[in-house]
VODRENTI-236883 format. One line per 8 residues: number of its first residue (from 1); their letters; for each residue x, y, z of N, C-alpha, C, CB. Coordinates in pm, whole numbers, plus 50000, padded with zeros to 5 digits. Glycine has a CB too. Example, Ala and Ser with C-alpha at 12.3 -4.5 7.8 and 13.67 -1.06 7.14 Angstrom:
BEGIN
1	AS	51319 49431 50780 51230 49550 50780 51320 49670 50780 51131 49553 50905  51285 49775 50708 51367 49894 50714 51290 50003 50787 51408 49940 50572 .
***
This chain:
BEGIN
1	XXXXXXXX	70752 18525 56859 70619 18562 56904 70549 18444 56969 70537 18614 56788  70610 18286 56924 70533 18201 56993 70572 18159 57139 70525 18094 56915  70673 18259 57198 70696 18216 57322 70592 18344 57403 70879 18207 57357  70614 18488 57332 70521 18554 57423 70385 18521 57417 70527 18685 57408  70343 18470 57322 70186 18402 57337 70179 18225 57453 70130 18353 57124  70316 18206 57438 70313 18080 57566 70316 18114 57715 70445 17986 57557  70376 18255 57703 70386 18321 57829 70270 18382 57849 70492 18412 57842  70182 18449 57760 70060 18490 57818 69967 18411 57807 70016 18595 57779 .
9	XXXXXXXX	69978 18292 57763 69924 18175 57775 69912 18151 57948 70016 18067 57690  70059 18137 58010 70082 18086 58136 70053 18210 58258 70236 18027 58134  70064 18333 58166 69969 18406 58307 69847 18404 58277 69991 18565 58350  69759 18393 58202 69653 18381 58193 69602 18249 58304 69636 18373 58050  69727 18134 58312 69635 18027 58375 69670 18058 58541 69679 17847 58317  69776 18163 58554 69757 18220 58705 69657 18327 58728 69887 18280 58756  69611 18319 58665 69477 18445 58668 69534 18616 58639 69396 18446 58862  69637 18629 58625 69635 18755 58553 69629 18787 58445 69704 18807 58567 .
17	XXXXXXXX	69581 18729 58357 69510 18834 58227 69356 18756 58163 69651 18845 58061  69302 18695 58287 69153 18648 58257 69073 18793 58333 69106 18463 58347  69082 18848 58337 69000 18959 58402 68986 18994 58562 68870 18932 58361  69076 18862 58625 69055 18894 58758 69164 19010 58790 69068 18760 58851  69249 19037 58705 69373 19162 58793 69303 19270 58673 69624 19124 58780  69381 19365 58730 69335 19502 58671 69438 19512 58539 69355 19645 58793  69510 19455 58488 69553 19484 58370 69494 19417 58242 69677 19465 58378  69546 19436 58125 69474 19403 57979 69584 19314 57959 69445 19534 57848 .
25	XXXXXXXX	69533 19213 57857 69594 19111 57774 69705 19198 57707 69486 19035 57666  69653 19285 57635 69712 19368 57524 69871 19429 57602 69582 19512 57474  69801 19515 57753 69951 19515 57831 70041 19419 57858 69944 19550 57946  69999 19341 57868 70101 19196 57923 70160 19162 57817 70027 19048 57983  70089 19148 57681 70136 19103 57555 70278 19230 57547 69991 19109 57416  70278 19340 57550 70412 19460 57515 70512 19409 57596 70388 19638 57561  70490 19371 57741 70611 19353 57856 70623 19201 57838 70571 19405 58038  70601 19101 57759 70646 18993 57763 70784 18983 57718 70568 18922 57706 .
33	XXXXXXXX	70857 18896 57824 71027 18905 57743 71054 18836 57628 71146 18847 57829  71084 18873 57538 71111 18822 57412 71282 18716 57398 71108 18974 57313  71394 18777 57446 71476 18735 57451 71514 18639 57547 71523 18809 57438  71622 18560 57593 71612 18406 57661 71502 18351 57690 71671 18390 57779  71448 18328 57553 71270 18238 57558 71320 18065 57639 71178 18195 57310  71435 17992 57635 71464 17887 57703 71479 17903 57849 71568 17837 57652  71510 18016 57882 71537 18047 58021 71365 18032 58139 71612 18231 58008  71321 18124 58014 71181 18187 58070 71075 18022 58067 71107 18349 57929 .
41	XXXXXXXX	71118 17975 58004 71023 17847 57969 71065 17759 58067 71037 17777 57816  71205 17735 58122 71249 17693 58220 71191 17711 58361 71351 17728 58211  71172 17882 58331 71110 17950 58497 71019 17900 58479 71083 18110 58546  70912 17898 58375 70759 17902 58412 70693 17716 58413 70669 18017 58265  70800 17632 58396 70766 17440 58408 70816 17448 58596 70930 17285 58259  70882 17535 58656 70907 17529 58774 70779 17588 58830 71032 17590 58807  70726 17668 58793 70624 17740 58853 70508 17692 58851 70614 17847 58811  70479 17585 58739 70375 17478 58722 70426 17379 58832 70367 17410 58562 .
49	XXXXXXXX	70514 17316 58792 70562 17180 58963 70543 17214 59089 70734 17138 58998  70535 17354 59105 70558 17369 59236 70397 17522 59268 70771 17422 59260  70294 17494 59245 70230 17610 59195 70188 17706 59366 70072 17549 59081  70245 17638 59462 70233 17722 59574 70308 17842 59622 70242 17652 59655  70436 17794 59471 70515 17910 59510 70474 18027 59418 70671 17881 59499  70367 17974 59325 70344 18151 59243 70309 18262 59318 70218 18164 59136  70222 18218 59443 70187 18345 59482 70316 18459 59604 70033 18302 59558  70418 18352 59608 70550 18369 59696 70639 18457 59613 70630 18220 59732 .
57	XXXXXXXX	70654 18384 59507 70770 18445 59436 70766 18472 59312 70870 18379 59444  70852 18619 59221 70839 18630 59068 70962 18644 59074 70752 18738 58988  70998 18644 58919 71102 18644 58816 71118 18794 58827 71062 18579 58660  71231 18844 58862 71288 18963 58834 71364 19040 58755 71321 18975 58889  71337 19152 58672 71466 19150 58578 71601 19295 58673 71387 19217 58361  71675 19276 58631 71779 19352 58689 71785 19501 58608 71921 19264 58677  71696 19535 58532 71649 19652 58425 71749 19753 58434 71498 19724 58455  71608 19836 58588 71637 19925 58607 71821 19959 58705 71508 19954 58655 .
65	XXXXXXXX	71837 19854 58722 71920 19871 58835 72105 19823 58738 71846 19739 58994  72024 19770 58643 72170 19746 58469 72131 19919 58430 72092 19565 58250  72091 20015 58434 72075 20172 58363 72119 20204 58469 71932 20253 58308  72123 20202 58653 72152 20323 58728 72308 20254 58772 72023 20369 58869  72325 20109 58708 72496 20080 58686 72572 20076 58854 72581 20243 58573  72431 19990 58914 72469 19943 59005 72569 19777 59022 72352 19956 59058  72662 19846 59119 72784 19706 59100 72742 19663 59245 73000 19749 59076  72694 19513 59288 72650 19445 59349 72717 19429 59459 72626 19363 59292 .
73	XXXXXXXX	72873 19401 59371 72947 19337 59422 73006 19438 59572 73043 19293 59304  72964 19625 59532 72983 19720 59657 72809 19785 59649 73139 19865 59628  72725 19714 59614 72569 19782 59666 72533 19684 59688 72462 19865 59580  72422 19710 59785 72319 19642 59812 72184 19680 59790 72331 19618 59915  72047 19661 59739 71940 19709 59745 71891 19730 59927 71857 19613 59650  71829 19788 59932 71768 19757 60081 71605 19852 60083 71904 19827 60228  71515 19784 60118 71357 19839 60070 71310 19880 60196 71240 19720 59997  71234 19925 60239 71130 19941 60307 70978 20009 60318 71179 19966 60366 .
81	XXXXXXXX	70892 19980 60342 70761 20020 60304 70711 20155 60362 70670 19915 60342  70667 20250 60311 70653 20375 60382 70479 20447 60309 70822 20484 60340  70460 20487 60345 70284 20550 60316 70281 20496 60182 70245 20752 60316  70237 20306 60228 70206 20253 60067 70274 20199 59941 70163 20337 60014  70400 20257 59976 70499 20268 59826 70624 20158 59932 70577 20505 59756  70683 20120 59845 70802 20045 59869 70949 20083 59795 70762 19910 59831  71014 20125 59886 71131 20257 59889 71234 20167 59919 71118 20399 60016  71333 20190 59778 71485 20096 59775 71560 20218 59765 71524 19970 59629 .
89	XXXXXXXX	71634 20146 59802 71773 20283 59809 71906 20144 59822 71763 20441 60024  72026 20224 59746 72123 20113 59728 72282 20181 59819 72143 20082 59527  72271 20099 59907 72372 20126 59992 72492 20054 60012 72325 20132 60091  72616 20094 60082 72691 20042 60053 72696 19883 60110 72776 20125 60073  72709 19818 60094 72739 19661 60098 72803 19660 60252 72861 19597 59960  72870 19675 60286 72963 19676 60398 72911 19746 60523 73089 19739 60357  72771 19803 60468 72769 19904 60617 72616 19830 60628 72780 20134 60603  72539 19751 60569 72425 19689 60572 72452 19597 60676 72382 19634 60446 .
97	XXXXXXXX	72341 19615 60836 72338 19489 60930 72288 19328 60793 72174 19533 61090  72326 19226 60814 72298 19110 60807 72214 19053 60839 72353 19065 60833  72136 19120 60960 72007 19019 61029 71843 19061 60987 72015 19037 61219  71873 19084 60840 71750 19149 60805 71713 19043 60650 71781 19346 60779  71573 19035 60643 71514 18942 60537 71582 18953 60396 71359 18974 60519  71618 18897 60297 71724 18898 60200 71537 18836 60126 71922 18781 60223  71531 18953 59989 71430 18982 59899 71490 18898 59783 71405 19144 59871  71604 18972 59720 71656 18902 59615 71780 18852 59618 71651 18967 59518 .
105	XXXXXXXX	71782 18755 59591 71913 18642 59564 71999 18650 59456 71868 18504 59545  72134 18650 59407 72181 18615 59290 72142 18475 59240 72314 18632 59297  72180 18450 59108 72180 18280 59055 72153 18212 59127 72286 18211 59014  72252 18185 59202 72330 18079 59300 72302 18070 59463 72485 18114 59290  72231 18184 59485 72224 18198 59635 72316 18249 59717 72208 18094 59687  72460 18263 59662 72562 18284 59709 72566 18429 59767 72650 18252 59620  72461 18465 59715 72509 18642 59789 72307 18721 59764 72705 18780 59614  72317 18784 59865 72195 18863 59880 72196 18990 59755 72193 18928 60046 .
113	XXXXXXXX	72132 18997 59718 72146 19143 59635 72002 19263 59682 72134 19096 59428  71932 19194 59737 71823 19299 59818 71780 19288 59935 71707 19310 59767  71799 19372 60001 71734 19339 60140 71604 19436 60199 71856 19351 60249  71547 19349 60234 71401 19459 60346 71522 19480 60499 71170 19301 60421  71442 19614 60478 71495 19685 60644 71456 19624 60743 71446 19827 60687  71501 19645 60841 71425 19564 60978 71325 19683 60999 71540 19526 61145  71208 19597 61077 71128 19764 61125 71175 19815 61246 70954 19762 61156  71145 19927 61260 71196 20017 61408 71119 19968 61511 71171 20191 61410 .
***
């Protein structure tokens, strides 16, 4: 419990759970990750060193996409924005052009795992 109170400790000092975003302490406190607390403590001393990148980039978890038992290694995510909402669909790896913005990264950088569409 003392890492999810360090973590809502540390969004609190990015301003999401002092009252400026629309969610409650109490919500943030349920979705805090409990498990690899070294990992997460790792992410968030990077996010202090470097604090221009908070508003660039978050920590993603692979959730939903570990339940619909997507294999990376033949999908790709690929998003695009449509009346408001932001629409992924996972396609095959091999038939995705290359010259389009890469969202999420594996570990290592070594391979794209999401991409934004180009626009028309």
């Amino acid at each position: 419990m003392a890492t999810a109170r360090a973590l809502a400790a540390v969004l609190a000092d990015f301003g999401y759970v002092d009252g400026s975003s629309s969610g409650k302490q109490e919500a943030v406190m349920g979705c805090v990750p409990t498990e690899d607390a070294e990992f997460h403590d790792a992410i968030k001393e990077v996010f202090r060193r470097y604090p221009e990148a908070q508003g660039k980039y978050a920590l993603s978890s692979l959730d939903l996409e570990n339940e619909m038992k997507i294999d990376f290694g033949e999908k790709v995510g690929v998003s695009r924005i449509e009346d408001g909402k932001i629409i992924t669909e996972f396609k095959d790896r091999k038939s995705v052009i290359r010259m389009q913005l890469c969202l999420k990264w594996n570990f290592d950088y070594s391979e794209c795992l999401h991409w934004r569409e180009a626009p028309e």
